[in-house]
C-alpha positions in Angstrom: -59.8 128.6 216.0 -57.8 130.0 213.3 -54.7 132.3 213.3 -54.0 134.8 210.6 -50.9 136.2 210.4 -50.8 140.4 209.7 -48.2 142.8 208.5 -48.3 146.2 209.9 -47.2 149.7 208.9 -46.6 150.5 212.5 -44.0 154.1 212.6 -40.4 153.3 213.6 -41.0 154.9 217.3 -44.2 152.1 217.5 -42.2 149.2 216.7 -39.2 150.1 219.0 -42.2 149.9 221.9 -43.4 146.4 220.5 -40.2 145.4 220.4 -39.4 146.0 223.8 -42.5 144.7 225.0 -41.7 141.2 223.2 -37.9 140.9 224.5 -39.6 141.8 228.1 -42.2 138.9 227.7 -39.8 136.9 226.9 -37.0 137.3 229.2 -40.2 136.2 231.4 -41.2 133.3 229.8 -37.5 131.7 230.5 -37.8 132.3 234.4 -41.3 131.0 234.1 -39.8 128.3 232.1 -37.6 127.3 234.8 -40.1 127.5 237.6 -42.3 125.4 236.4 -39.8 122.9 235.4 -38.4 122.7 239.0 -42.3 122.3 239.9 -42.3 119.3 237.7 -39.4 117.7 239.2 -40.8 118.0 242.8 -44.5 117.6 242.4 -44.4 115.7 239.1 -46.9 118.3 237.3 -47.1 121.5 235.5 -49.3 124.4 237.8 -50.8 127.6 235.7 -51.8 128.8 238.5 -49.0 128.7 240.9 -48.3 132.7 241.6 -45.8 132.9 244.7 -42.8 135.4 243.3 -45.5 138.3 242.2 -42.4 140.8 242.6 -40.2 139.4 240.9 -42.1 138.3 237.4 -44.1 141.3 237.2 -40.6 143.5 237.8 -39.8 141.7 234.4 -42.4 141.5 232.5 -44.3 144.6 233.4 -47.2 144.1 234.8 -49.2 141.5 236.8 -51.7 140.7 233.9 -48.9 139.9 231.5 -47.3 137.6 234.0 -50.3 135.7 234.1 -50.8 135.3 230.7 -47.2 134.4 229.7 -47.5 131.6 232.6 -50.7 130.2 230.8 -48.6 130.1 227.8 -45.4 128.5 229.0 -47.5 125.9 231.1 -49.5 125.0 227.8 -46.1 124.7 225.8 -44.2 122.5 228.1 -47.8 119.7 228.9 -47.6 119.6 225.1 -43.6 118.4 225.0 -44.1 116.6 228.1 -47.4 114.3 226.1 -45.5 114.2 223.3 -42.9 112.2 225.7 -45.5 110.6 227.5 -46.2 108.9 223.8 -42.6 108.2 223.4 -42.3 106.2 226.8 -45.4 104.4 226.0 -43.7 103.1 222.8 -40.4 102.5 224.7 -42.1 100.1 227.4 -44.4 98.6 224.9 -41.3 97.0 222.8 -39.4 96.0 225.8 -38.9 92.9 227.3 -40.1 93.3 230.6 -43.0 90.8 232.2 -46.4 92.0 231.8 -46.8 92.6 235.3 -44.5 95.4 235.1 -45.2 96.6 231.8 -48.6 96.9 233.2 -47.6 99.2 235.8 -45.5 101.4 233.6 -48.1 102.1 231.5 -50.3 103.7 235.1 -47.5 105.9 236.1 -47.2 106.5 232.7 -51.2 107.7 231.9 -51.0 109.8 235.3 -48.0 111.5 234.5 -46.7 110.3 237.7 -43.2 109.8 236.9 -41.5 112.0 239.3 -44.5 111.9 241.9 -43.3 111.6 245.7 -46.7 110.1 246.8 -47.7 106.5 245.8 -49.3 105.5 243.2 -51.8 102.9 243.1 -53.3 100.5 240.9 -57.1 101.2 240.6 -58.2 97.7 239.4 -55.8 95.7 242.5 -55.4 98.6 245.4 -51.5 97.9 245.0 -49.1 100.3 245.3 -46.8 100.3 242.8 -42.8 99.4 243.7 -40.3 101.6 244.4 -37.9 100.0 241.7 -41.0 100.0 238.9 -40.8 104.1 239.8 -37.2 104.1 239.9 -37.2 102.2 236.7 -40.2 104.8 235.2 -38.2 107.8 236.0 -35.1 106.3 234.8 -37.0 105.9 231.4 -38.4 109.3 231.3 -35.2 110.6 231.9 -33.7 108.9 228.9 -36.8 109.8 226.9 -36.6 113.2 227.8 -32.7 113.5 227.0 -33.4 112.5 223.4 -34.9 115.5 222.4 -34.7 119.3 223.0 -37.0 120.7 225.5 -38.8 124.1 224.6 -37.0 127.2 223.6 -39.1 129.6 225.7 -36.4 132.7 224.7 -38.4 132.5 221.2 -41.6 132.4 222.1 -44.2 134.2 220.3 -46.5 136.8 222.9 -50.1 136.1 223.1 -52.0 139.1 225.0 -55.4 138.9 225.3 -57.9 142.0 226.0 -56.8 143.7 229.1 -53.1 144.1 227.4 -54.5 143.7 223.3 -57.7 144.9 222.5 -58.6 144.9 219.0 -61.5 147.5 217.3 -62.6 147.6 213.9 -61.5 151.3 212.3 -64.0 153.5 211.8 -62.4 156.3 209.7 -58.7 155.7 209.4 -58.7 152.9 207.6 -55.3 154.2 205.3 -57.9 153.5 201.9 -59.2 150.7 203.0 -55.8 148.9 203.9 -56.3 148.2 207.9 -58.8 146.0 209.2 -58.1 146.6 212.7 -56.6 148.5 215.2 -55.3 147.1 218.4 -54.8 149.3 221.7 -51.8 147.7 223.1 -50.4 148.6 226.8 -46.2 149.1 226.8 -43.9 148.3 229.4 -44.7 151.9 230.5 -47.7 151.8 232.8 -50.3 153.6 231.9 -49.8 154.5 228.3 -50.5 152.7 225.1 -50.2 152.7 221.1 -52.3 152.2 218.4 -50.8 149.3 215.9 -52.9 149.3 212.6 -53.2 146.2 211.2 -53.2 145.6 207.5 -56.2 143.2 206.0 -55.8 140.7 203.0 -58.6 138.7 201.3 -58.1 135.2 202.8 -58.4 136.4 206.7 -61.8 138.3 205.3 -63.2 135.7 203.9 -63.0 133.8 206.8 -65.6 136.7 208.3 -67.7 135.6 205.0 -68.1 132.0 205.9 -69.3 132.9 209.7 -66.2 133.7 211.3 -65.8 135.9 213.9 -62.6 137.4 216.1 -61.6 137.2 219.8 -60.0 140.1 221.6 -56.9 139.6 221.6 -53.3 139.0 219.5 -50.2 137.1 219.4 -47.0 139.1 218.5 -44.2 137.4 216.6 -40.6 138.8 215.3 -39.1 136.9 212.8 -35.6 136.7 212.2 -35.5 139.4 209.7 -36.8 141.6 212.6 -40.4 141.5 211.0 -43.1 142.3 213.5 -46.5 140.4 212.7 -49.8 140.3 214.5 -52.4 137.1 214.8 -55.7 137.4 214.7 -57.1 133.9 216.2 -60.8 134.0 214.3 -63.4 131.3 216.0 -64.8 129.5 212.7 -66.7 126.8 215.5 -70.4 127.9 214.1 -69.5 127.8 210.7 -67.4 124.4 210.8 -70.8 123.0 213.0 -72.9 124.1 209.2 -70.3 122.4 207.3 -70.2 119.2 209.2 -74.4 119.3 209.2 -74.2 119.9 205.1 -71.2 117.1 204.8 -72.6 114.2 203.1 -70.2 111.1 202.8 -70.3 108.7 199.6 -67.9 106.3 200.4 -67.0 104.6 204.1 -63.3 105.0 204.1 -60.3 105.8 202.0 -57.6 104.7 202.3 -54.6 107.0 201.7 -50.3 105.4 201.0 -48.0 108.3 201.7 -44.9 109.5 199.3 -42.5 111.7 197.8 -42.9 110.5 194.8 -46.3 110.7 194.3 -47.8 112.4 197.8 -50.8 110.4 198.2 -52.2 107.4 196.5 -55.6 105.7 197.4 -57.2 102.4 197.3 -59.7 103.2 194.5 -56.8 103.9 192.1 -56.4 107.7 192.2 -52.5 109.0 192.5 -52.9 112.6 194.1 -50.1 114.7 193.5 -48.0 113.6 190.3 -45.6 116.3 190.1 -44.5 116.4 193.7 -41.4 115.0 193.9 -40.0 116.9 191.1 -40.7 120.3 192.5 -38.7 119.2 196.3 -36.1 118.6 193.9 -35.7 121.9 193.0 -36.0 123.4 196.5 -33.5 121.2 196.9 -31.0 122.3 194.5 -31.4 126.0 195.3 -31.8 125.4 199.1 -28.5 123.0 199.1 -26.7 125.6 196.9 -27.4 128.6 199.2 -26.3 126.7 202.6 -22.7 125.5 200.5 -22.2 129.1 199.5 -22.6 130.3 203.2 -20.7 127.4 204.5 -17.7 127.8 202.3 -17.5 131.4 204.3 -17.5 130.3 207.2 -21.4 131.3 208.1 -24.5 129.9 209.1 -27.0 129.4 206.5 -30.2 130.3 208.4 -28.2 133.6 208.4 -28.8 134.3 205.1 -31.9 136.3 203.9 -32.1 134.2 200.5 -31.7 130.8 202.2 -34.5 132.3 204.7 -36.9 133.3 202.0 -35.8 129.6 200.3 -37.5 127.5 203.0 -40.3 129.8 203.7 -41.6 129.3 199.8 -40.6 125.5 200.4 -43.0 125.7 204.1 -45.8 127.5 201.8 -45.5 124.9 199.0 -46.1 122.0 201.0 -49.2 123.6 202.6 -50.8 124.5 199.6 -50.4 121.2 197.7 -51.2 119.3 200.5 -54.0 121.5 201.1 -55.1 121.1 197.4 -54.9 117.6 197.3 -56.8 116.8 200.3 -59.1 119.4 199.0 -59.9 117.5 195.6 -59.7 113.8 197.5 -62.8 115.5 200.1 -64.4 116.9 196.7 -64.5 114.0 194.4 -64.0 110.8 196.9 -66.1 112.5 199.9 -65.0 110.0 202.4 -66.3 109.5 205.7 -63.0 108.6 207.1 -59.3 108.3 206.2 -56.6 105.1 206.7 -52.9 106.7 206.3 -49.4 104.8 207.2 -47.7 106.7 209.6 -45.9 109.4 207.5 -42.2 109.1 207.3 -40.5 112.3 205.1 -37.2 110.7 203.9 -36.6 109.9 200.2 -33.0 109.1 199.2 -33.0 111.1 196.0 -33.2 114.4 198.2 -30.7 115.6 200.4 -30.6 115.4 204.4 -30.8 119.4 204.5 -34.2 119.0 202.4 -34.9 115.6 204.2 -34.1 117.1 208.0 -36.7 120.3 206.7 -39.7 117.8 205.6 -39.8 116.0 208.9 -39.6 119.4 210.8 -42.3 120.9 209.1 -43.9 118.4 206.5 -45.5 116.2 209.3 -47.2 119.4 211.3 -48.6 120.5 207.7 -50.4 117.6 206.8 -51.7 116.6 211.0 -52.6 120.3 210.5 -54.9 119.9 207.4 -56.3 116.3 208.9 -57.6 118.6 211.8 -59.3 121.7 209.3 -61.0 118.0 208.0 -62.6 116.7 210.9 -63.5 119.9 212.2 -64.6 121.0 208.9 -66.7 118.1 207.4 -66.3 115.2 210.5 -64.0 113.6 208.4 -61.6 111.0 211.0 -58.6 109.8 210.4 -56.7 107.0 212.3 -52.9 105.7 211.4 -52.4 102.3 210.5 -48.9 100.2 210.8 -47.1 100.6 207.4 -44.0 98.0 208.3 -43.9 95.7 204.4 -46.7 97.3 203.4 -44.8 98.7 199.8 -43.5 94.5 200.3 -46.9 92.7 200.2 -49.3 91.8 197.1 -52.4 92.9 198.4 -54.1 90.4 196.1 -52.3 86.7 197.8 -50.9 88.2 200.7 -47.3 87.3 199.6 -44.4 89.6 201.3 -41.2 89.7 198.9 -38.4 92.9 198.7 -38.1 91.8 195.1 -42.1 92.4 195.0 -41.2 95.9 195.0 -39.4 96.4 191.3 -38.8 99.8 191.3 -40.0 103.3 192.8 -43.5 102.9 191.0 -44.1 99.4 189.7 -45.2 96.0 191.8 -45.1 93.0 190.5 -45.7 89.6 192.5 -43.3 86.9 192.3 -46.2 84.4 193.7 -49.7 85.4 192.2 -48.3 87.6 188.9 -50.2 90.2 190.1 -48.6 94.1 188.4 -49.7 97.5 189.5 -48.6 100.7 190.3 -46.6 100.2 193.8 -48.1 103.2 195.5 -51.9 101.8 195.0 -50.8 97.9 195.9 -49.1 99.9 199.6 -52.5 101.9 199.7 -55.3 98.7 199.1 -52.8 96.6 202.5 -53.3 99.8 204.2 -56.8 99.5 203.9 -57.2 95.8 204.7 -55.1 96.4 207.8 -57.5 98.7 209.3 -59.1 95.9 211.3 -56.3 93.6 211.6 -54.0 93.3 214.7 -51.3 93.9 212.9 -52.6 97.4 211.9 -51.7 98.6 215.2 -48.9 101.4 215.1 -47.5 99.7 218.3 -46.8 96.4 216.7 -43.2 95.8 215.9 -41.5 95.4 212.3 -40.5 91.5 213.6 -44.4 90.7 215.1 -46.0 91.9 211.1 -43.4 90.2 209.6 -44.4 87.0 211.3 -48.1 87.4 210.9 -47.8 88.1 207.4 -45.7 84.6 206.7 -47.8 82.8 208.9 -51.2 84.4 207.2 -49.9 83.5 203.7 -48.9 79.9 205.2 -52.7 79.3 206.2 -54.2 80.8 203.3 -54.8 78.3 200.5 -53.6 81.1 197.2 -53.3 79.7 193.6 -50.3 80.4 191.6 -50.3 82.5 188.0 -47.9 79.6 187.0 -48.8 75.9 187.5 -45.1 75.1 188.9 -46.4 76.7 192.1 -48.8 74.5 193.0 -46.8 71.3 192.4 -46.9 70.5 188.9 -43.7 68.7 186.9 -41.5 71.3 185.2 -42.2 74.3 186.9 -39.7 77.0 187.9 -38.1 77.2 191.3 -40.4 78.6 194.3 -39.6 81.9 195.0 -39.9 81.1 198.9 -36.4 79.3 198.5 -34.5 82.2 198.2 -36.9 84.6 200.6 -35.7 85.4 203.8 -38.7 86.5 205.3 -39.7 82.6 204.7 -36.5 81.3 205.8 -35.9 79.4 202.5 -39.1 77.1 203.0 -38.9 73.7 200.6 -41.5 73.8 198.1 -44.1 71.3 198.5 -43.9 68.1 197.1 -46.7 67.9 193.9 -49.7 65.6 194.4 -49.6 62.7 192.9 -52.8 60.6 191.2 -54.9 57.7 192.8 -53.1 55.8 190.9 -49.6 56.6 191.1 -49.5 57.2 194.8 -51.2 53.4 194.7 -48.3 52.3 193.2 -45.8 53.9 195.5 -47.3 51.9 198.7 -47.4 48.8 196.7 -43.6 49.4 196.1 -42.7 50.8 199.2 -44.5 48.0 201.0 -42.2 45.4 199.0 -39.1 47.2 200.1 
């Protein structure tokens, strides 16, 4: 499914009835909001389907359809903030200290979503009923999870009608010269009557209808904070992603892919995707961070200002497109059948935290987005492998150094000699850690660190430079001053038959 965005030339009387509609929705969604949540703290789930105030809601909203609708909506919203923390506790119990007994447990209440359950849960391997203080203890969590973030702002949510309050119809003579695409019969909050909203067409949502698309009755209505009203179109592309997938035909097992602002994604067969990245954020970032000091040296808000608006809008689009392009060019010349990438973390210190605070926000969703369009398009999967040292470690001897790391794009081993650019050394460990334990997302900074000294303990590695295997005259080993080794002593070098016949003899005497 697919959701195109369109602008509309709606009269000023039109829009003052869509407008009224939306605020109505909304003031409903909040109530529902609020229902629901009270639903969650007593039952300990989310119900679409609960319908006991009928009076009230549809008194709001409008009408009895609408109501149901906008409680399909808000229900959907808050089970995806509430897995999203679900995810969060998991992490949270997982790096604790607690016995495995009781981590065990946790992590049941946890998959049920039984954290503020009244009835017992019960172990379905054992038959046990789980404690009170394990519940007490998983609420207590969830509650401290859930105060972390901010919960869903329902008085902004966007108004998704389908057919019996939206229906959509293709024009069949006023098409305005061949602007509108659509028309859409949309009831108003008075009942009974409705308006026609013409919809204007551009050539990306048509071409959508080219590859095999086709529509679904019914819209989504937005405002943005300009007071723009826009109209989605959700297009069901499912038969023609099925003839993509069917056509796909992979070349190479998996990629491997290292995340960066620098350069935005380098893989393990050498390609660097994405050059000219970093110095384009940098000039969003100058003309973002001089827009919000203007409006802050008056005593505003910057988000209040139209320019600043429009700023991080073109910053939003940018990152789509070039992420969009260089996936695009990776699936053309690479065609993998899957994809390795480090979890992504959007902070670079020669950006701001205004431009920083917007990448997480939004850079994130873009690229999970365009991993999606992947798999559904050509079956390509994608799976997040630990990154912790990753920029640290040679990925030719194994060895894990900060001073590894020279600078923003060159690696150099201190052990083995071994130079390349840094993104593509971070990108070939990604790859090897796909079937390693310490690939796991849920293994802690500490438990890598100590599988990657211990790995590089066992593993017998030759030296570029004699000295580090034990020969006379050679510098100092580099694991002295390393304190991921703890300062290890170097080893002693191996001496000849002869000489370490001699040393017996002599020690023997003394």
């Amino acid at each position: 499914m697919r959701t195109d965005l369109l602008p509309s030339n709606l009269t000023t009387s039109k829009a003052a009835k869509v407008l009224d509609l939306l605020a109505a929705y909304r003031r409903g969604a909040v109530l529902l909001g609020r229902e629901q949540w009270r639903l969650f703290f007593e039952t300990g789930r989310f119900d679409k389907n609960h319908d006991e105030d009928k009076t009230t809601f549809a008194a709001v909203i409008g009408a009895a359809n609408r109501v149901q609708m906008a409680r399909y909506q808000v229900v959907g919203q808050l089970q995806g903030w509430i897995s999203n923390r679900a995810n969060d506790f998991r992490d949270v119990v997982q790096g604790s200290a607690l016995d495995p007994d009781t981590k065990h447990m946790l992590h049941v209440v946890n998959r049920l979503g039984a954290w503020f359950r009244r009835d017992d849960v019960v172990m379905r391997d054992t038959g046990e009923v789980v404690p009170d203080h394990v519940r007490r203890l998983a609420r207590s969590i969830m509650r401290r999870v859930m105060s972390r973030h901010r919960r869903p702002d329902l008085s902004r949510i966007s108004m998704r009608l389908d057919r019996r309050a939206a229906a959509l119809a293709v024009p069949s003579k006023a098409t305005q010269g061949g602007r509108v695409d659509w028309w859409v019969n949309l009831s108003t909050m008075t009942p009974g009557r409705k308006i026609a909203v013409p919809l204007l067409g551009y050539e990306y949502h048509r071409a959508r209808f080219r590859r095999g698309g086709r529509v679904t009755n019914g819209v989504q209505v937005n405002r943005d904070r300009d007071g723009r009203l826009s109209f989605g179109v959700v297009v069901d592309e499912g038969a023609a992603c099925a003839a993509s997938r069917a056509a796909y035909e992979p070349a190479t097992e998996c990629v491997a892919l290292d995340f960066g602002l620098s350069t935005l994604f380098a893989t393990d067969q050498g390609q660097l995707l994405g050059q000219n990245w970093l110095p384009r954020l940098r000039r969003y970032d100058r003309e973002i961070s001089d827009l919000a000091r203007g409006m802050q040296r008056r005593g505003l808000k910057p988000r209040d200002n139209p320019r600043y608006r429009a700023a991080v809008t073109a910053l939003r689009g940018f990152l789509r497109t070039e992420v969009g392009r260089v996936l695009n060019r990776l699936v053309a010349t690479g065609r993998p059948a899957s994809l390795a990438l480090e979890r992504l973390d959007f902070r670079n210190p020669a950006l701001s935290r205004r431009l920083n605070a917007i990448l997480r926000n939004c850079g994130r969703s873009v690229i999970e987005a365009k991993l999606r369009d992947m798999e559904e398009r050509h079956g390509i999967t994608s799976e997040e492998v630990n990154p912790a040292y990753t920029s640290q470690t040679c990925s030719c001897c194994g060895y894990v150094d900060k001073r590894n790391r020279r600078s923003q794009s060159a690696f150099g081993c201190l052990w083995c000699g071994q130079v390349m650019h840094a993104d593509l050394n971070a990108a070939r460990n990604i790859g090897a850690r796909r079937a390693s334990p310490i690939g796991s997302v849920r293994q802690g900074k500490a438990a890598v660190l100590a599988e990657l000294v211990r790995g590089f303990g066992e593993r017998r590695v030759r030296a570029l430079r004699l000295g580090r295997t034990g020969s006379r005259g050679a510098p100092a080993d580099p694991r002295e001053t390393n304190p991921h080794f703890g300062g290890v002593r170097p080893v002693a070098p191996r001496k000849s038959g002869r000489r370490a016949a001699q040393d017996v003899v002599l020690a023997t005497a003394a």
